[in-house]
N, C-alpha and C positions, 0 to 999 in steps of 0.2 A: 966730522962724523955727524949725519942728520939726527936729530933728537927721537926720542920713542916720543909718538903722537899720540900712539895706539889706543883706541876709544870703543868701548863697548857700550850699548842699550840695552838698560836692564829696569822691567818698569816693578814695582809694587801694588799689590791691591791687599789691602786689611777685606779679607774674607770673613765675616763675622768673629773676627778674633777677640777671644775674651781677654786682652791685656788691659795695662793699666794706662789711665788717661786717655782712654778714650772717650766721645763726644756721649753717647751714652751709660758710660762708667762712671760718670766724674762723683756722684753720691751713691752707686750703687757697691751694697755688700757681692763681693765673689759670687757665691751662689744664685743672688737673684739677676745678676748679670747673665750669668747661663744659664736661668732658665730664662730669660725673655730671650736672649741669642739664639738659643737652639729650640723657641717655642716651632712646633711642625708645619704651622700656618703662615710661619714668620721666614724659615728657612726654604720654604718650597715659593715662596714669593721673590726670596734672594734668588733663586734660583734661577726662575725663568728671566727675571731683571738679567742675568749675569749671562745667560745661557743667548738672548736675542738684543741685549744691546751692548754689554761690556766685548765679549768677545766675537761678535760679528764685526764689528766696525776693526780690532785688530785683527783680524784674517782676512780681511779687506785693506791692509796696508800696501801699500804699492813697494815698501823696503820691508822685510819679511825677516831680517837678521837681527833678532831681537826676542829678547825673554822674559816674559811677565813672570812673576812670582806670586801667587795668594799664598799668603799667608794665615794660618790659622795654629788656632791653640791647640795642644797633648788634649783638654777636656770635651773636643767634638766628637759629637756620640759616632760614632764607626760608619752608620750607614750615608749621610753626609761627607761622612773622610771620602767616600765606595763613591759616589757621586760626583766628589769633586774631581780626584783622579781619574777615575772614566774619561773626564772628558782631556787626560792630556792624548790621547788618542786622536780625537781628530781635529785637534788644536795642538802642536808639534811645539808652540811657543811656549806654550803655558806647562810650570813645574810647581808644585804643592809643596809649602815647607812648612813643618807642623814645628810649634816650638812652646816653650811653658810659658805664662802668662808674665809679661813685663811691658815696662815702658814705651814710648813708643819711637824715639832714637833708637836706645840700645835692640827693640825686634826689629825692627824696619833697619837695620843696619845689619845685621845678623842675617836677614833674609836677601838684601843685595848682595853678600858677601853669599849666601849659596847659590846667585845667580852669576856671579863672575866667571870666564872662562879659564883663570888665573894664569893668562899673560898676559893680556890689555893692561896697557898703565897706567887707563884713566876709565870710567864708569859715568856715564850719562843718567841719572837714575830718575825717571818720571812716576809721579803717584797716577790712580787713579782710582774711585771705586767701582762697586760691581753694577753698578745700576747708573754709571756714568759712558761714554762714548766717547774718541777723537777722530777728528776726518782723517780719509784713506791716507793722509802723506804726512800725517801727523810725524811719524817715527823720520822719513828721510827728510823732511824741511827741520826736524831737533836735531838731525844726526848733519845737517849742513850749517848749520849754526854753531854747533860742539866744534865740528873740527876747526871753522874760521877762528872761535874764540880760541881754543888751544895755539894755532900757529898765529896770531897776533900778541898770543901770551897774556890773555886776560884771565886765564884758567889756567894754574901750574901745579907744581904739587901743593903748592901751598896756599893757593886761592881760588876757592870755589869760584864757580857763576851758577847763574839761572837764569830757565831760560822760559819763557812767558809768553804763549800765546792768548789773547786777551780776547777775543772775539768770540760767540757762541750763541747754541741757542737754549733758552727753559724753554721745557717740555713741562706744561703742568697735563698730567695725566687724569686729573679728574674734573679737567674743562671739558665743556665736548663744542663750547660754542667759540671759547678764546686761548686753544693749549699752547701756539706756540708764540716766543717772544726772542728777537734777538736782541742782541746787548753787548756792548765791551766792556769791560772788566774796567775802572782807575787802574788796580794792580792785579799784580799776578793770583791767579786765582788755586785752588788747590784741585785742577783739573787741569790738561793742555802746561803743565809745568813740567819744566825737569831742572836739575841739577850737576852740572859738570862738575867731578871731585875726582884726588889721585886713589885709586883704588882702597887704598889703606887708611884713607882721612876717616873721622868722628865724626865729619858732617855728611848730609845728607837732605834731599829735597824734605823730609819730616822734621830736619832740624827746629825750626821754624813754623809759627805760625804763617800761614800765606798770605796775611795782610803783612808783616812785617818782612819780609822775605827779604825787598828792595830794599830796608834798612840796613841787612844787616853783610848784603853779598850785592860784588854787581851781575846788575842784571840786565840780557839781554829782551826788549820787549817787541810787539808785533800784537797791534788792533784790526789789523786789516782785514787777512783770512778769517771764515767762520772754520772751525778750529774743533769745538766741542759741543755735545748734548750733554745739560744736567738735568737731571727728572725730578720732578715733583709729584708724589705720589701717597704723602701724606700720612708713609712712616717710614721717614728718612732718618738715619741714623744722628742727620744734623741739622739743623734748625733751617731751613729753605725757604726762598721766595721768591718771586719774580720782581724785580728791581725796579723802581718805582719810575727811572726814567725808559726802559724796558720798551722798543718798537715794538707792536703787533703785527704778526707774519697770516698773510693768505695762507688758508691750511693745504689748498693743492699744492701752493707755490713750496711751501715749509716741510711735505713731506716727501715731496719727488726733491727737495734739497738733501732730508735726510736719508733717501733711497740711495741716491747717485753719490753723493759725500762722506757718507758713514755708512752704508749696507745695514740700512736699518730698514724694517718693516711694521711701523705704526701701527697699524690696524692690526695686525700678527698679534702686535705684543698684547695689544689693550683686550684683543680675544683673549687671551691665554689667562690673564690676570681675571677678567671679568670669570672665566670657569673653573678660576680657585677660589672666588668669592662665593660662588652658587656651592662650592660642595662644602661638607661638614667642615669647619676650621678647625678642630679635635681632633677631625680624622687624622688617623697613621698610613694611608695609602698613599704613595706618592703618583 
């Protein structure tokens, strides 16, 4: 009898979720967490990051059978909630799981389990944030690498992998003279990653810091393809930079790469951000 292979993709994105140990939690009291989280100048910036680069580039997947999950906290003020779900609408992938402020295993684990279609016997599970990108084939070159490791048996129920594309480009958004830079990663990066596990395992691509990842799971890698956009935009939830040994890209060549390879629109975006700077950042009109 053939063994169950069965392998589903299911990505996560920490939507400004107020849990615990996250990159901008790590000293902050509860409350002053949300209010910098759900500051209005702060969430309509997430927005349009999420709205023209996180999920253009997946509607732009060339394999289309796969489910993001944002994940957000019970404490997001309603009209934000109204916003985010709106958009499962014309984004069929994407499904909103609101849950109480915790760790970031036990939520990120909670929230691949509401993306499971509960028969697959194994779970692919990729992070990404909202204001990051992966190229159009990102999902079916993970999803051909998942099933080889599964039928080689490097990933069973009882041992994860990971799976690592290393290749990508920063996007520093408030260059106008030097924005884009490609790079490969030494190791897996906490973008362009995912994690082959048996549906029911503790683990999870958040397991893990993503410098130690190759420590502690095998892993499968790949430097070659350009894979991802990270942005730099100089209030990034995590510490960013453009990597010191880091090529410098032709901006024609860099953006008709991220036109054609991610459905990305550069100058779209840099508009859009430039006329939330111009209007009042107090304002409450979105």
């Amino acid at each position: 009898m053939a063994k169950d292979l069965s392998n589903q993709i299911v990505g996560v994105c920490r939507f400004s979720y107020a849990g615990e140990g996250g990159f901008a939690s790590a000293t902050m009291e509860q409350w002053a967490l949300e209010a910098m989280l759900y500051d209005p100048a702060r969430m309509k910036q997430r927005f349009v990051l999420f709205e023209q680069i996180c999920l253009p580039s997946l509607a732009a997947q060339t394999d289309q059978d796969f489910k993001l999950i944002a994940l957000i906290a019970d404490t997001m003020p309603y009209r934000w909630r109204r916003r985010l779900k709106d958009l499962m609408a014309p984004y069929p992938f994407l499904q909103v799981c609101t849950l109480e402020a915790a760790g970031p295993l036990n939520s990120t684990r909670r929230a691949f389990r509401r993306g499971w279609d509960r028969h697959s016997k194994f779970i692919t599970g990729f992070r990404i944030d909202d204001d990051d990108a992966v190229a159009c084939d990102y999902i079916a070159k993970t999803r051909a690498v998942a099933d080889q490791l599964l039928e080689l048996g490097w990933a069973d129920e009882d041992t994860p992998a990971a799976i690592a594309f290393h290749r990508g480009i920063y996007w520093n958004m408030n260059s106008q003279e030097k924005p884009y830079w490609e790079f490969s990663e030494i190791g897996p990066l906490g973008l362009a990653s995912a994690m082959v596990t048996h549906n029911d395992s503790l683990a999870n691509v958040y397991r893990w810091n993503h410098r130690k990842i190759a420590a502690n799971v095998r892993t499968w890698c790949d430097p070659n393809d350009v894979m991802f956009v990270r942005t730099l935009h100089g209030v990034n939830d995590s510490d960013r930079s453009i990597p010191p040994t880091a090529e410098l890209m032709e901006i024609t060549k860099a953006q008709t790469l991220m036109r054609d390879r991610f459905a990305l629109q550069p100058i779209k975006t840099l508009a859009a951000l430039a006329r939330l700077r111009e209007n009042d950042p107090n304002s409450d009109d979105d």
